[in-house]
Steps between C-alpha positions, in 0.01 A plus 500: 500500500726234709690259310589164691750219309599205625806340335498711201779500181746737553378663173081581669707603818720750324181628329250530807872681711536741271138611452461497857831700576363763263216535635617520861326256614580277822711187343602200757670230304611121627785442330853287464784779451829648603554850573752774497578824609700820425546830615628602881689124449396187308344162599399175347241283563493174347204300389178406704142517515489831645158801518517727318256883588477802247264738703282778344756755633805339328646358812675166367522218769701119445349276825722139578241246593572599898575784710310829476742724340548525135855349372486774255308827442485839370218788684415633226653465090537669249411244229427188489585268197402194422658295187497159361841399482769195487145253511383669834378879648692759569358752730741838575356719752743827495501790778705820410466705821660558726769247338433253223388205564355200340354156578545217206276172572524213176155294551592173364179373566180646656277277752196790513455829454250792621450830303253747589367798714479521857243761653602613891385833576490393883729730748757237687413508853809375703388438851652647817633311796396585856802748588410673171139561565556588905742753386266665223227533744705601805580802227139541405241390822223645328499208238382293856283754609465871533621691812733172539820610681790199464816565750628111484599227289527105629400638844594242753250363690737214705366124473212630233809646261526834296192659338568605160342903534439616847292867521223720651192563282359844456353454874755461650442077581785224479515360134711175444513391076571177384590470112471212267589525149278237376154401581454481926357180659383452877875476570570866426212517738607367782870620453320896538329362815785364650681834470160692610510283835882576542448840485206493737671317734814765515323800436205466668290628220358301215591620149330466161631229330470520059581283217720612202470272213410475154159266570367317832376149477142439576587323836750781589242777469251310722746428769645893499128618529443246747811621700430884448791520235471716187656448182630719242540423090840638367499535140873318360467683183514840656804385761676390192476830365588661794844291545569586168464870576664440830811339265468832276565711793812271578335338775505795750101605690475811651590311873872461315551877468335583856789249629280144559200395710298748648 
């Protein structure tokens, strides 16, 4: 069960810190203090109302009131100690490997503090920019469509600009992609159509013309419909993965080895 104190002694603090540390529970304490650290070299902090995390996996965080790194931190400890001592707190958080290490912070006085357990089971979902996702499908067509041949990327198209995925489906017709990484509006519309009429115009022919993106807005949908446009749902979650795997391999596709575009 959560514990929330506002402005408690430095005696209840201790008490609910050391329960809570035990326990390894998520701890974020508001607190006046100074800091210092040993190990790979040694650094003092002196005193200020500084934040304070413990989190369930031991990683030990000191926060200034601004900027978004911590002033002081250890990954991952292994103990953390926390002692009433000189009339304040003292809380030790010691790392052996691979060197030893270990953050001191003296509360001197404590303005709030949170102890309990977090629940997140959810998978962390980082999402890709456009580059990314063009080059995952130019690797892997069939995530557009099956048959789907791709043999450009940002294929010029003069005044109109360069198409992100230029192909040939499985029929052999003219297939121009635009990708957006986020939800599509009517502009993503009439960006495909401008490239559609550029190609017309040079080609002669005119080519299918799809939509790449995550979701398409209501007004986008009736406008691509309207224009003879289709659109395609790409699934971020699964891209993700596939970077990932992508990274595994050390960045190299099958196109690498065979010496580049085909």
């Amino acid at each position: 069960m959560a514990r929330i104190l506002v402005e408690p002694s430095l005696g209840e603090a201790a008490a609910v810190l050391r329960e809570a540390v035990g326990r390894g529970d998520t701890v974020v304490l508001i607190a006046e203090c100074s800091v210092e650290y040993e190990g790979r070299g040694a650094s003092r902090l002196g005193d200020g109302e500084r934040i304070i995390i413990v989190k369930q996996d031991g990683a030990f965080l000191v926060h200034r009131p601004v900027g978004h790194s911590p002033a002081n931190w250890q990954p991952n400890t292994t103990s953390i100690v926390v002692e009433e001592a000189g009339g304040g707190i003292v809380i030790t958080a010691t790392r052996v490997k691979p060197s030893r290490e270990i953050v001191r912070v003296r509360v001197t006085r404590v303005l709030a503090l949170y102890a309990g357990r977090l629940r997140d089971t959810a998978e962390f979902i980082m999402y890709l920019d456009e580059h990314e996702i063009r080059d995952i499908l130019y690797e892997n067509p069939g995530l557009i469509e099956p048959g789907l041949r791709l043999v450009e990327k940002e294929k010029e198209l003069g005044e109109a600009g360069y198409a992100d995925l230029y192909g040939f489906d499985a029929e052999g017709r003219p297939v121009i992609v635009e990708i957006k990484r986020v939800t599509a509006g009517k502009e993503a519309v009439h960006q495909l159509l401008r490239y559609i009429d550029a190609y017309a115009r040079r080609y002669g022919v005119r080519p299918r013309g799809i939509i790449v993106a995550p979701a398409l807005s209501a007004q986008a949908l009736e406008a691509a419909k309207r224009l003879g446009l289709e659109y395609k749902r790409i699934d971020m979650q699964r891209l993700w993965r596939m970077k990932k795997e992508r990274e595994r391999r050390g960045g190299r596709s099958l196109l690498d080895y065979l010496g580049g575009d085909v």
